[in-house]
Backbone of each chain as nested JSON, in Angstrom:
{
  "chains": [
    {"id": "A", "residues": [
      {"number": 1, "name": "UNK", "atoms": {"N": [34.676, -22.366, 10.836], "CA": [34.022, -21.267, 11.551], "C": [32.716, -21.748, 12.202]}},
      {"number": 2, "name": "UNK", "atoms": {"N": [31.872, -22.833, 11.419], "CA": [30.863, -22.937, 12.405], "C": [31.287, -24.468, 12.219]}},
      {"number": 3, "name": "UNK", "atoms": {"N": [30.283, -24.635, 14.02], "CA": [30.178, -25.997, 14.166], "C": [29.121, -26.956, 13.322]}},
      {"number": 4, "name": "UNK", "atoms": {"N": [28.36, -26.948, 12.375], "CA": [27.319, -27.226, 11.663], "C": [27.737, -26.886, 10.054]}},
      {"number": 5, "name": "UNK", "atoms": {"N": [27.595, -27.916, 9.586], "CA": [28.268, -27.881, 8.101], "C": [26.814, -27.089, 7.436]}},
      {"number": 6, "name": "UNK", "atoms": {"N": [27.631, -26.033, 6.333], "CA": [26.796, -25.134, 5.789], "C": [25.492, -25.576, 4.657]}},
      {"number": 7, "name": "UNK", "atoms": {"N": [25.596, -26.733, 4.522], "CA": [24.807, -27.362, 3.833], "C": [23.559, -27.811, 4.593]}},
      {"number": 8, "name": "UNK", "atoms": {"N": [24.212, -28.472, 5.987], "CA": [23.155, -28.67, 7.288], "C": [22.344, -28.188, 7.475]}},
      {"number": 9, "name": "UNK", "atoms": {"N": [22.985, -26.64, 7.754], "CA": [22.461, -25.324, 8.375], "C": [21.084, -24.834, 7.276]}},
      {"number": 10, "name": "UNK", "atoms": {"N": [21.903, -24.712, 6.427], "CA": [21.077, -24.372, 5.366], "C": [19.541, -25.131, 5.201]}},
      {"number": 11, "name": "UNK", "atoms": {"N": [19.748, -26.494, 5.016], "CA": [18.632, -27.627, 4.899], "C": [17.821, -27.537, 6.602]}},
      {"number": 12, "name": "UNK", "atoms": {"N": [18.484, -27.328, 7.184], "CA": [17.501, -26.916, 8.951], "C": [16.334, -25.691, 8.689]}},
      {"number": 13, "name": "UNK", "atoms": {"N": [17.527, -24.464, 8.558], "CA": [16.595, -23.58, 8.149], "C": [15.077, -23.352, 7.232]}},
      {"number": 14, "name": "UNK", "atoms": {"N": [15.611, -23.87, 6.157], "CA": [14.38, -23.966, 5.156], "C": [13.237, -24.966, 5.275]}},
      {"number": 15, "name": "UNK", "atoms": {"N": [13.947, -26.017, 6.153], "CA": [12.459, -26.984, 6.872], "C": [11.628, -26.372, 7.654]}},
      {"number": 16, "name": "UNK", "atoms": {"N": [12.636, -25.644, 8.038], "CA": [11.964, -24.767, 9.472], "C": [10.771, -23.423, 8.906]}},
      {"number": 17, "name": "UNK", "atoms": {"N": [11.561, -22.715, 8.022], "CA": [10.63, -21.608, 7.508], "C": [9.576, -22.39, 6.625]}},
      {"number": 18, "name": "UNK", "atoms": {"N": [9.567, -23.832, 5.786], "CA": [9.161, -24.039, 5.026], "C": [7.458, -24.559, 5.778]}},
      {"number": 19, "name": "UNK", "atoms": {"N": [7.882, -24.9, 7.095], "CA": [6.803, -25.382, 8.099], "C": [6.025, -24.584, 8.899]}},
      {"number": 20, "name": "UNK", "atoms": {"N": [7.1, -23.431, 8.992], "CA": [6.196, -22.175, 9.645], "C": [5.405, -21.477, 8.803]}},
      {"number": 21, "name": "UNK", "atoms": {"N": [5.547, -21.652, 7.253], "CA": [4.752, -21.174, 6.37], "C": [3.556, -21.765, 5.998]}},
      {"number": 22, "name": "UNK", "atoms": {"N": [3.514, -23.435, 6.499], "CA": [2.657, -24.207, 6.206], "C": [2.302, -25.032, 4.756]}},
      {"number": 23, "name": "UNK", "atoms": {"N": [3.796, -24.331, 4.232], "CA": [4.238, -25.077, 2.955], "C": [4.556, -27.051, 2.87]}},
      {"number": 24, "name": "UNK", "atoms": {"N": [4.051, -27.494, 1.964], "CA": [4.372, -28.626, 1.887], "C": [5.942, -28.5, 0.509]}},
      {"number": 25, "name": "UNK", "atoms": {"N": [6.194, -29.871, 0.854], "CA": [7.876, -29.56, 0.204], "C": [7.588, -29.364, -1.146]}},
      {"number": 26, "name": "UNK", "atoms": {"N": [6.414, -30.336, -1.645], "CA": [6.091, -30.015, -3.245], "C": [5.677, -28.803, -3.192]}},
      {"number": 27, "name": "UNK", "atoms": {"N": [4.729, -27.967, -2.835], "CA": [4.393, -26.16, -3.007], "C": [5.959, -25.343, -2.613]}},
      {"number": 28, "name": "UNK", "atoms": {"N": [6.734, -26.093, -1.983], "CA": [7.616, -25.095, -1.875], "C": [8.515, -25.243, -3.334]}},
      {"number": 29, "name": "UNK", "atoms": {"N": [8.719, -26.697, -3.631], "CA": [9.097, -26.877, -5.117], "C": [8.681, -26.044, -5.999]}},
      {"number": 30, "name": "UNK", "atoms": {"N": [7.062, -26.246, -6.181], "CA": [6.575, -25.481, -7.337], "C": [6.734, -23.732, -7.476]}},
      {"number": 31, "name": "UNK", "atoms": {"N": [6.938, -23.245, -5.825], "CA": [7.304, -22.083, -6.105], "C": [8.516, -21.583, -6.482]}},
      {"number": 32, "name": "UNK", "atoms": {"N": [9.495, -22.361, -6.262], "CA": [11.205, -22.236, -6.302], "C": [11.051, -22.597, -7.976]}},
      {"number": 33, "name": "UNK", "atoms": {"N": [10.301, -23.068, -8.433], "CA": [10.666, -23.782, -9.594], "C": [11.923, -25.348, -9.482]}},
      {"number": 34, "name": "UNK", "atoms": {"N": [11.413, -26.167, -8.572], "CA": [12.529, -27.169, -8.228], "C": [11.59, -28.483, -8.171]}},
      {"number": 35, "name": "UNK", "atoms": {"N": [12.135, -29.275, -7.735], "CA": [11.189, -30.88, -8.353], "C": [11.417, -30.905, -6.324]}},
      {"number": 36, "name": "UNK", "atoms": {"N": [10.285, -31.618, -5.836], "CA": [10.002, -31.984, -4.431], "C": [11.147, -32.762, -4.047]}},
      {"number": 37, "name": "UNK", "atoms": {"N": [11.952, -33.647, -4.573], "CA": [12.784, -34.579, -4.226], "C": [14.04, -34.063, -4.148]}},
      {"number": 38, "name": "UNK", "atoms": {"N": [14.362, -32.922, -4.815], "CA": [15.498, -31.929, -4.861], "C": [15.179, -31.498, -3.091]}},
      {"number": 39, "name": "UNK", "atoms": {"N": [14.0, -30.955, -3.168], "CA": [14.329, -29.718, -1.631], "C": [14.488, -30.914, -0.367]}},
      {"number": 40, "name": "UNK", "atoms": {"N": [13.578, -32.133, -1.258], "CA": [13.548, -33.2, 0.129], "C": [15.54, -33.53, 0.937]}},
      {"number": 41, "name": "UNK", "atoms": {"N": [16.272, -33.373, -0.368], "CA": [17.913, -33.879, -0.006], "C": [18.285, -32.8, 0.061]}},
      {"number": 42, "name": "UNK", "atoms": {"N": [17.794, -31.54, -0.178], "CA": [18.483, -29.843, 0.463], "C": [17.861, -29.687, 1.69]}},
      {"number": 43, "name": "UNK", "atoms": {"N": [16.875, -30.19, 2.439], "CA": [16.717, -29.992, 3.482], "C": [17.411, -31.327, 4.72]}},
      {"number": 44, "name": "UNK", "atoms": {"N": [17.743, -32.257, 4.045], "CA": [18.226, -33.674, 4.907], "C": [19.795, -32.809, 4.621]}},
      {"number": 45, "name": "UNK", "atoms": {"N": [20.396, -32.194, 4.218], "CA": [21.662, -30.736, 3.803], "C": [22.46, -32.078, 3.148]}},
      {"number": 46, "name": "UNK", "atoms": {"N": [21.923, -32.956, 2.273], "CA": [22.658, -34.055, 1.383], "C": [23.285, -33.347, 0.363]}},
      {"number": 47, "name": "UNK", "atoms": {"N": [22.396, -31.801, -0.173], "CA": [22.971, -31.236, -1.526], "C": [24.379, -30.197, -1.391]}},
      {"number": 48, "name": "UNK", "atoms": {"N": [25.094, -30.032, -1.907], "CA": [25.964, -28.732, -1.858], "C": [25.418, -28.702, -2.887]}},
      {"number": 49, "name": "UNK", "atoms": {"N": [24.643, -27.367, -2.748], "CA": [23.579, -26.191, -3.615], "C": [24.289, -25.585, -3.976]}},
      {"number": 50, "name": "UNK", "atoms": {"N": [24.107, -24.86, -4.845], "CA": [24.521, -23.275, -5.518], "C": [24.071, -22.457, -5.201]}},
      {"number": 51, "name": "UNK", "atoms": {"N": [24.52, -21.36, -5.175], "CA": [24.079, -19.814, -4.909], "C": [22.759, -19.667, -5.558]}},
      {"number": 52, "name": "UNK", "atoms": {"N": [22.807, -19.69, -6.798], "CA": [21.698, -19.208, -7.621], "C": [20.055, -20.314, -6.647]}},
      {"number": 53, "name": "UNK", "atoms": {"N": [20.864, -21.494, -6.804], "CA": [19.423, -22.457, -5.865], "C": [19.235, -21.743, -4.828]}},
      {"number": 54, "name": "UNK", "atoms": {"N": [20.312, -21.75, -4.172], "CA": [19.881, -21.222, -2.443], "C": [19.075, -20.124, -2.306]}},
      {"number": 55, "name": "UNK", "atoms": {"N": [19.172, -19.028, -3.139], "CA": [18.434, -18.141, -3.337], "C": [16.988, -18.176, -4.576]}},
      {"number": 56, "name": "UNK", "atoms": {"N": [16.687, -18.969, -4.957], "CA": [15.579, -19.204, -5.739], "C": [14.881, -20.001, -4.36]}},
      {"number": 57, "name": "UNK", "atoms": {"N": [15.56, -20.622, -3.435], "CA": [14.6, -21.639, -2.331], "C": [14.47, -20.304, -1.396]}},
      {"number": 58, "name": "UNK", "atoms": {"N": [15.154, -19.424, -1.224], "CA": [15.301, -18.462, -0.528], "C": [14.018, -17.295, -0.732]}},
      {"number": 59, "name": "UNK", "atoms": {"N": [13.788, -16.994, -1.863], "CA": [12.99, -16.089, -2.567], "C": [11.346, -17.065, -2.135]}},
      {"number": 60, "name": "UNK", "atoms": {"N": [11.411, -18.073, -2.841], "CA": [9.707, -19.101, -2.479], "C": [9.807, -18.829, -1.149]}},
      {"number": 61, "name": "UNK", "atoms": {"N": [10.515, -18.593, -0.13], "CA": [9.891, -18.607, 1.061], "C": [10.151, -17.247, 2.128]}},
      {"number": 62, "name": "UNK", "atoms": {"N": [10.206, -16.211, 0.535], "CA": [10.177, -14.761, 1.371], "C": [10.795, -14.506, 2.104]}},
      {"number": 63, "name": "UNK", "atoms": {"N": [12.289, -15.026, 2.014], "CA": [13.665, -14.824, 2.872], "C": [14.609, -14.268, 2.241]}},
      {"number": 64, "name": "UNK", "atoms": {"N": [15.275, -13.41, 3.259], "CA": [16.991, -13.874, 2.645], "C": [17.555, -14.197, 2.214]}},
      {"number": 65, "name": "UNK", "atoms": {"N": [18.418, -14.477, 1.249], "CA": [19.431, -16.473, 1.319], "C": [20.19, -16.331, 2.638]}},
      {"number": 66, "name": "UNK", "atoms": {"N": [20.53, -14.815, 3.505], "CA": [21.439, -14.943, 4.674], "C": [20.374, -15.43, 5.399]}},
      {"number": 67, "name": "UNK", "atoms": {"N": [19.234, -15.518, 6.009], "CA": [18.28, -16.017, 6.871], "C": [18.334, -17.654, 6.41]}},
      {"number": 68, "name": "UNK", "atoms": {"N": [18.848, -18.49, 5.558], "CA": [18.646, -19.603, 5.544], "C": [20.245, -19.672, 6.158]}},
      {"number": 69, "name": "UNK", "atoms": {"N": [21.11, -19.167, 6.331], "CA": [22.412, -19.486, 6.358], "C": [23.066, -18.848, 7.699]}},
      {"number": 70, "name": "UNK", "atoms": {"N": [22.179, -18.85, 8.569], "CA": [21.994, -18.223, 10.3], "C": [21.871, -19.698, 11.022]}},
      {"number": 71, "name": "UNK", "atoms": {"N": [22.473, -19.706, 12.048], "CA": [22.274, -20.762, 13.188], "C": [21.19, -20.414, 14.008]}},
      {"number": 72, "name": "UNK", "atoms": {"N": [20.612, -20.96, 13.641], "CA": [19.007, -20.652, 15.002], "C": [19.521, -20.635, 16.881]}},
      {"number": 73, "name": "UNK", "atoms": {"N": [18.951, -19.515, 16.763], "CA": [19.687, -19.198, 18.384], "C": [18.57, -20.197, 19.47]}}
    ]},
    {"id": "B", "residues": [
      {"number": 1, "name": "UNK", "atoms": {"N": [14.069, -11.561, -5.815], "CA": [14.474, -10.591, -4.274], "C": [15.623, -9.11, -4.371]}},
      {"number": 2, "name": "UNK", "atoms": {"N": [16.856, -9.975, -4.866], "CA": [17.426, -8.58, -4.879], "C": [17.696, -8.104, -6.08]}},
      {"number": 3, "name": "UNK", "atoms": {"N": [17.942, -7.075, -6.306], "CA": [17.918, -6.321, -7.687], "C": [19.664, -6.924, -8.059]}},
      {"number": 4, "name": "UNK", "atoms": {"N": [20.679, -6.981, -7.543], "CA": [21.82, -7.598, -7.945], "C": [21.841, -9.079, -7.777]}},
      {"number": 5, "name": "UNK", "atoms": {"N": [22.458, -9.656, -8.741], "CA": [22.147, -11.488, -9.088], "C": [23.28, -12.192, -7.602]}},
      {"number": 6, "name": "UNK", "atoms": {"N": [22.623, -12.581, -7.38], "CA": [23.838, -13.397, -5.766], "C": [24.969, -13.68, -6.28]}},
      {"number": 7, "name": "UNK", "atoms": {"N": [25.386, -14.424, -7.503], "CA": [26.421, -14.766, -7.601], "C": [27.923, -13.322, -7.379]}},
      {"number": 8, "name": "UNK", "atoms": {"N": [27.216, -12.271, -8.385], "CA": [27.86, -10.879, -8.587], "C": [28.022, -10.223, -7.603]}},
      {"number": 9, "name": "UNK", "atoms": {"N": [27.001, -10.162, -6.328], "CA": [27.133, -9.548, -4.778], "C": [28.417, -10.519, -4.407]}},
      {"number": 10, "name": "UNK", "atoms": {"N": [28.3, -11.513, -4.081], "CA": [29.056, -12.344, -3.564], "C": [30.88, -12.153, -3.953]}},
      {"number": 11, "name": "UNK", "atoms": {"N": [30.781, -12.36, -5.199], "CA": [31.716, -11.433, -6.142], "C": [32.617, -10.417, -5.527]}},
      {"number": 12, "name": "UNK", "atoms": {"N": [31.299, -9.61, -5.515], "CA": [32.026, -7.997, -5.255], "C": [32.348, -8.069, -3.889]}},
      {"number": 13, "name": "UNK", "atoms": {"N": [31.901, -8.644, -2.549], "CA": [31.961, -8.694, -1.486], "C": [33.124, -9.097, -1.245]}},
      {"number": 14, "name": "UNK", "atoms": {"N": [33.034, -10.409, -1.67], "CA": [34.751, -11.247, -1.308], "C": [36.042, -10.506, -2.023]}},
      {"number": 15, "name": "UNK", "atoms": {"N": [35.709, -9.798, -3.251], "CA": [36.738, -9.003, -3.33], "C": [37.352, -7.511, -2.685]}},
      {"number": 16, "name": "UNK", "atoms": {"N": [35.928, -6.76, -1.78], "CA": [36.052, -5.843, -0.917], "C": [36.692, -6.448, 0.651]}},
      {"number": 17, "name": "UNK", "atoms": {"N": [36.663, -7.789, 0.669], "CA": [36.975, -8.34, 2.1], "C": [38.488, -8.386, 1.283]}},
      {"number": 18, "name": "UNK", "atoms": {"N": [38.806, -9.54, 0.621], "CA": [39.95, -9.458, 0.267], "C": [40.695, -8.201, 0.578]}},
      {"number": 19, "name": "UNK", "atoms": {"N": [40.653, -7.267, -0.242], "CA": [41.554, -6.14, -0.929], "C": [41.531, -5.381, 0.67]}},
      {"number": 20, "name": "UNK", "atoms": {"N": [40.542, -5.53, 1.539], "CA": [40.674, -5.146, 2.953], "C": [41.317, -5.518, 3.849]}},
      {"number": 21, "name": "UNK", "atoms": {"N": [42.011, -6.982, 3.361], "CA": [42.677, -7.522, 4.095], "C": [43.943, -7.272, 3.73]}},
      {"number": 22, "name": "UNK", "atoms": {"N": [44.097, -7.124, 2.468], "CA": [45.672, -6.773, 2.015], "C": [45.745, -7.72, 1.037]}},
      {"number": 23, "name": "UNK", "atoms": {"N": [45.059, -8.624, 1.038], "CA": [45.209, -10.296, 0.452], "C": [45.489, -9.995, -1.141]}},
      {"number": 24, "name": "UNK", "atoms": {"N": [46.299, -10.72, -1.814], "CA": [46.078, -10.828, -3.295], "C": [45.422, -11.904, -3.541]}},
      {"number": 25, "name": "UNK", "atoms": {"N": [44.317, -12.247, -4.845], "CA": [43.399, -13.415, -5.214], "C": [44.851, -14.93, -4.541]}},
      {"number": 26, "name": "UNK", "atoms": {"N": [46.113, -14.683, -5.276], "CA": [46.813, -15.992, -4.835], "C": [46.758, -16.101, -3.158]}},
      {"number": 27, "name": "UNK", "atoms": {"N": [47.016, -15.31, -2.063], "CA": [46.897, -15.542, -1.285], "C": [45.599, -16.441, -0.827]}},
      {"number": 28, "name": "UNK", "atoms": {"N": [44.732, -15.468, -1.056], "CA": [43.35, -16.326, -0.856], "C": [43.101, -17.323, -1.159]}},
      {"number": 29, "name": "UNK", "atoms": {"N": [43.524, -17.314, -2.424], "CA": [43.138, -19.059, -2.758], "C": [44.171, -20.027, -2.11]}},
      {"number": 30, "name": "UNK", "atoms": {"N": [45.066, -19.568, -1.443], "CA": [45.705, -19.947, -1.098], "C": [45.088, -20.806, 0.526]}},
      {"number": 31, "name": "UNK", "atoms": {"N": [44.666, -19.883, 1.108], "CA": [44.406, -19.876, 2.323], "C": [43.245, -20.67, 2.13]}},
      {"number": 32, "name": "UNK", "atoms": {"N": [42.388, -20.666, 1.053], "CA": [40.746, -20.969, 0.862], "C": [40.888, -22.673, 0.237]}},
      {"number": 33, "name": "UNK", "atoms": {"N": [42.337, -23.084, 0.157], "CA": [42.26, -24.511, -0.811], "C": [41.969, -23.943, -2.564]}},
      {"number": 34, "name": "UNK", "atoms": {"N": [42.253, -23.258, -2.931], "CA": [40.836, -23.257, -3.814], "C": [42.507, -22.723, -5.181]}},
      {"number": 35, "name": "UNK", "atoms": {"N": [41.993, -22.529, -6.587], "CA": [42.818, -21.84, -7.509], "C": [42.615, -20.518, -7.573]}},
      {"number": 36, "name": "UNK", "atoms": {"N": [43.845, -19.763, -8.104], "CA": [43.778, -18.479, -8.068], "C": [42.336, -17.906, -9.214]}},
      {"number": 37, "name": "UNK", "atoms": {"N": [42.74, -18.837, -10.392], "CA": [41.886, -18.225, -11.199], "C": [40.105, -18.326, -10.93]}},
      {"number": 38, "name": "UNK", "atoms": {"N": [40.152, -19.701, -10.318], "CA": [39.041, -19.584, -9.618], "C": [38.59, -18.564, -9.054]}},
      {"number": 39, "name": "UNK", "atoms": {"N": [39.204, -18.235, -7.912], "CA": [38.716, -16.576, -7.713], "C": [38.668, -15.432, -8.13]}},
      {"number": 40, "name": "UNK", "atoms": {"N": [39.096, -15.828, -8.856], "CA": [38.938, -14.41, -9.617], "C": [37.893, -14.199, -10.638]}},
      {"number": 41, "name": "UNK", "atoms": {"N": [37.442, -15.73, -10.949], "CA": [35.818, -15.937, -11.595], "C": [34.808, -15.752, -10.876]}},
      {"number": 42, "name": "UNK", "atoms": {"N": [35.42, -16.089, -9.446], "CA": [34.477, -16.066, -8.454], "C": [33.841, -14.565, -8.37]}},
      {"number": 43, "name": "UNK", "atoms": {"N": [35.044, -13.631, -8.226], "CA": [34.974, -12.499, -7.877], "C": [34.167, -11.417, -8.808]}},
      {"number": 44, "name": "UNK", "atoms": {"N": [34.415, -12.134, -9.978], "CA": [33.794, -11.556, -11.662], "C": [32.379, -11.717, -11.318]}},
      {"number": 45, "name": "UNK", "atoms": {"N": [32.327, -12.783, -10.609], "CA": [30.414, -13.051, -10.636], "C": [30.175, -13.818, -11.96]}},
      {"number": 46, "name": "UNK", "atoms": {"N": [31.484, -14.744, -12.176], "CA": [30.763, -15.728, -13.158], "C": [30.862, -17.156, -12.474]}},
      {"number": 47, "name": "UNK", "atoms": {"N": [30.772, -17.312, -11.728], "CA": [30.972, -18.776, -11.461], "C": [29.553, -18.885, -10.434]}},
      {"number": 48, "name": "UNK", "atoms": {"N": [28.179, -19.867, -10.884], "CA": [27.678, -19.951, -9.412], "C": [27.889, -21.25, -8.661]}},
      {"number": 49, "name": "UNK", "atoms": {"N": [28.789, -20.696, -7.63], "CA": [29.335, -21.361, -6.848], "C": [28.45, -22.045, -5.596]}},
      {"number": 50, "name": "UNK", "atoms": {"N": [29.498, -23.012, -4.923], "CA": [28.043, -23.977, -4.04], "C": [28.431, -23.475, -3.028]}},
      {"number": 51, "name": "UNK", "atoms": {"N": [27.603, -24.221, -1.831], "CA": [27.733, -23.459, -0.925], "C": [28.621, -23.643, -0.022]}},
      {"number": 52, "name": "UNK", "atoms": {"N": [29.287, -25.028, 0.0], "CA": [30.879, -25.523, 0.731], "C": [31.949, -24.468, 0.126]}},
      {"number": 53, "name": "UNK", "atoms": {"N": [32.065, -24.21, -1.22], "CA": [32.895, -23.584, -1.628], "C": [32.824, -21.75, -1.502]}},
      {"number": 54, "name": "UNK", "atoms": {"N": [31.774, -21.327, -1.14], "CA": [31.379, -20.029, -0.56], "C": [31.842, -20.172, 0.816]}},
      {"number": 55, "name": "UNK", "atoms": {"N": [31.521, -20.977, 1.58], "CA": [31.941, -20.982, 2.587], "C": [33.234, -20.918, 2.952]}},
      {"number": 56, "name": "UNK", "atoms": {"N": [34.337, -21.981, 2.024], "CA": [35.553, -22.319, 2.665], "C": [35.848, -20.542, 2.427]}},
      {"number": 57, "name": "UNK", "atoms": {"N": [35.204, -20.213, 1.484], "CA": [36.177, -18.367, 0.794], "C": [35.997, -17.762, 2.198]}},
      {"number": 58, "name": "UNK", "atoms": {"N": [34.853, -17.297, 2.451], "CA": [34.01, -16.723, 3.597], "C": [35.316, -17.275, 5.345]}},
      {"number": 59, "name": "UNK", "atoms": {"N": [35.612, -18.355, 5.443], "CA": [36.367, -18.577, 5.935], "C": [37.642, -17.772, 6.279]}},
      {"number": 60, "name": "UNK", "atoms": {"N": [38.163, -18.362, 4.511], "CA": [39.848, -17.567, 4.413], "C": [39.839, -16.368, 4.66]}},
      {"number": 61, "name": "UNK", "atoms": {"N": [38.545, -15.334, 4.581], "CA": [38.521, -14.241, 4.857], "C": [38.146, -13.468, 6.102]}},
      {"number": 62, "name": "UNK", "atoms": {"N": [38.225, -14.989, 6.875], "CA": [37.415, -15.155, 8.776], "C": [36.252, -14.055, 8.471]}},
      {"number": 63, "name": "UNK", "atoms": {"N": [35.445, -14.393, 8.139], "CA": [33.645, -13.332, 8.044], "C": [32.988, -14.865, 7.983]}},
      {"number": 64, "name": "UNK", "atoms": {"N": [31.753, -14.563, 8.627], "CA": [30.452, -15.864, 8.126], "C": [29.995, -15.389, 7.327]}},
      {"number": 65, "name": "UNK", "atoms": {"N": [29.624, -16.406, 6.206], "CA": [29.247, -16.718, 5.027], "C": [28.13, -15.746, 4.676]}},
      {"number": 66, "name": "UNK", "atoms": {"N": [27.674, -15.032, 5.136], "CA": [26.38, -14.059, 5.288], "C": [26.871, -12.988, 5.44]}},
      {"number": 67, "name": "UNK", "atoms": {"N": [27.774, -12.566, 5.621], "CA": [28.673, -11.13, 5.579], "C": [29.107, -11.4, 4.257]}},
      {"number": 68, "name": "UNK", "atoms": {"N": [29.032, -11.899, 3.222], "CA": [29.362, -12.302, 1.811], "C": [28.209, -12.173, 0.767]}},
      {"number": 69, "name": "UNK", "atoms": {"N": [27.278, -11.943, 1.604], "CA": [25.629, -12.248, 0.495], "C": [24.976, -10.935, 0.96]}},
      {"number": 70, "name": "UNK", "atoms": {"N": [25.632, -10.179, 1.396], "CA": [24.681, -9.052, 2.076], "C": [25.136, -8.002, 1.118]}},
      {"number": 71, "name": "UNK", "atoms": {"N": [24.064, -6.773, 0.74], "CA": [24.695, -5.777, -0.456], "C": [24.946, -4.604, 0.849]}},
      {"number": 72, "name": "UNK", "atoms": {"N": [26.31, -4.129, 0.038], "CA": [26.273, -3.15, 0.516], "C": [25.634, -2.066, 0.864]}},
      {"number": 73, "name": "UNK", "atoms": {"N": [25.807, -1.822, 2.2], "CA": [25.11, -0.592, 1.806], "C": [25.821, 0.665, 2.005]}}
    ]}
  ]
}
């Protein structure tokens, strides 16, 4: 269904909100409760995440989990 | 964020798309690669599932993956 593997998409998004927030990857860690090197390979979309992650990275950055999982128009 | 746990929305969703489609869990898993019983854990809201494997479901059920995480309303 999409051209962009959902893991991609996912890891685009959250760089993206994570930068417009002015978050560094470790503060976005410490708020997710996740280690910096985790979000560093969920945002390069190296991880197939879980639900429960996607939405704990989702929540630290006052989103959706569907707003991380949108193709940027 | 949301008052229902993602895995359990997700759950209930894919089984309202399903049963809308006509589909039985074997079909789906059928269509999705995936085992029957799998989905049907899926559907229980015990399994938290990743996000390739949300997706391929989200697929078999032609909806994007975000029509799956959204609560009803």
């Amino acid at each position: 269904m999409n051209t962009m593997n959902v893991t991609n998409m996912f890891g685009k998004n959250i760089r993206r909100l994570r930068k417009l927030r002015g978050l560094s990857q470790e503060a976005l860690a410490d708020k997710a409760g996740l280690h910096r090197t985790y979000i560093g390979s969920v945002e390069r979309g190296e991880r197939n995440i879980t639900l429960v992650n996607a939405e704990r990275i989702a929540n630290a950055l006052d989103v959706h989990i569907t707003d991380c999982l949108k193709e940027e128009k």
